[in-house]
C-alpha positions, 0 to 999 in steps of 0.5 A, a space after each residue: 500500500 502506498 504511503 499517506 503522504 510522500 516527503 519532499 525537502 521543501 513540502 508534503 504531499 498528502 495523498 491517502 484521499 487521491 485515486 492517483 498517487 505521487 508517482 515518479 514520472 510526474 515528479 520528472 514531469 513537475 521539475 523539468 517544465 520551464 516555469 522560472 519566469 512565469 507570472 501565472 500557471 494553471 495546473 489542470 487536473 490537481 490532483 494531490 497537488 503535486 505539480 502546482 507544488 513543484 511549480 510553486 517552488 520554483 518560480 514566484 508565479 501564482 499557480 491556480 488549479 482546476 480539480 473536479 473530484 471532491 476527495 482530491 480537491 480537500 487533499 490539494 487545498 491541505 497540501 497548499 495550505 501546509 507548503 511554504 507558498 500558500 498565498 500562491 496557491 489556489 485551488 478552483 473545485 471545478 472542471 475545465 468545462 466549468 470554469 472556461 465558461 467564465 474565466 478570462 484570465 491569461 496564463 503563461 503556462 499551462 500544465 497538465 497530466 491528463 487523463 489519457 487511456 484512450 482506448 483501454 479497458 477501465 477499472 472498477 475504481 470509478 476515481 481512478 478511471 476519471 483520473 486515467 482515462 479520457 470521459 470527464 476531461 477530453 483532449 479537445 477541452 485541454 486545447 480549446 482552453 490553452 488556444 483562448 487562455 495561453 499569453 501570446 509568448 505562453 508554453 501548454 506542458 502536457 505528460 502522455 504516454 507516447 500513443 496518447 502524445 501523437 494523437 494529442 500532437 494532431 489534434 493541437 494543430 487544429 486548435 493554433 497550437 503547436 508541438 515544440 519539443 518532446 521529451 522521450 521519458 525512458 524507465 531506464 537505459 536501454 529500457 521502455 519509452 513509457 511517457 513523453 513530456 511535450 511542450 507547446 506554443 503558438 508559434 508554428 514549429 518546423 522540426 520540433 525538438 526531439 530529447 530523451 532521459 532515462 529515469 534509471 541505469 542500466 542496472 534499472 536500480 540507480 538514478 541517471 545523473 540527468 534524472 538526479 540533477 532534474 529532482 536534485 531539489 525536490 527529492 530527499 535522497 539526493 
């Protein structure tokens, strides 16, 4: 059984209410995207609160985020209390449909770890499938929202399974939006693509940038130097 929270050096994380947990690719996630002179962010889909978290902390940004499950919107709401940035983070205890019908606000970024099993069979956890899969919150309702609430120089960050990231790519360039960079998340060296972190922009890219990093070794025990610079500040162990 997971832990009830997880530690890191500058905040915890509760998460004994959230279907989804603190998982390792998420961190990856939180810790790579550029938030350093972002003004406001927008998490879509807080969940624990763990990625509003990580952005908090390392940017001076007022990071709002959108949760639709009442579990994880009491869970995230404790989480930000109890960080060291509460007065930079807000919790709105809606979905994306929700509050796209009255929001105009602007967002410097836009981050998301999406629900994303398209086509895949779903759990008897009625939580967890609206956290994994696409029913409540679409691709299409993510895009719509960045193309109307992204700043004219504004990055949309999106954590996908490499499927899930190609269809995702297509679908962008009919809502103005397109791909940048992606980022080939490996277990490990030599091991399995299991994510793809991918960057977006207004600005229409020719050759999009290709990079990888691999969580482990070859040995699939040891952290890769390039994933313990990424979590050096978050993670106790380094």
């Amino acid at each position: 059984m997971p832990n009830s929270y997880f530690q890191f050096k500058q905040f915890k994380v509760e998460q004994e209410s959230c279907a989804m947990k603190v998982c390792t690719d998420s961190c990856l996630f939180g810790a790579y995207i550029d938030v350093a002179q972002a003004k406001r962010i927008l998490d879509i889909g807080a969940g624990t609160g763990l990625l509003s978290l990580m952005a908090a902390q390392r940017s001076s940004a007022l990071v709002e985020a959108v949760e639709i499950n009442p579990e994880a919107q009491v869970q995230a709401t404790e989480n930000f209390a109890g960080s060291p940035w509460p007065d930079r983070l807000k919790l709105i205890p809606a979905s994306l449909q929700e509050y796209a019908q009255h929001s105009q606000q602007q967002y410097d970024v836009i981050l998301s770890n999406p629900p994303f099993f398209l086509s895949s069979l779903k759990s008897d956890n009625s939580a967890r499938n609206t956290a994994k899969h696409t029913g409540d919150l679409l691709f299409e309702d993510i895009l719509s929202f960045a193309q109307e609430h992204l700043a004219p120089a504004g990055r949309l960050y999106l954590l996908l399974p490499p499927s899930e990231a190609e269809h995702f790519a297509k679908l962008a360039t009919y809502h103005l939006l397109y791909l940048q960079e992606t980022l080939a998340v490996y277990t490990s060296i030599g091991g399995k693509c299991i994510r793809h972190i991918q960057t977006y922009s207004a600005t229409p890219a020719t050759s999009p940038a290709i990079k990888q990093i691999a969580i482990r070794e070859k040995d699939k025990t040891t952290y890769t130097a390039d994933f313990t610079e990424l979590l050096r500040n978050y993670y106790l162990i380094f």
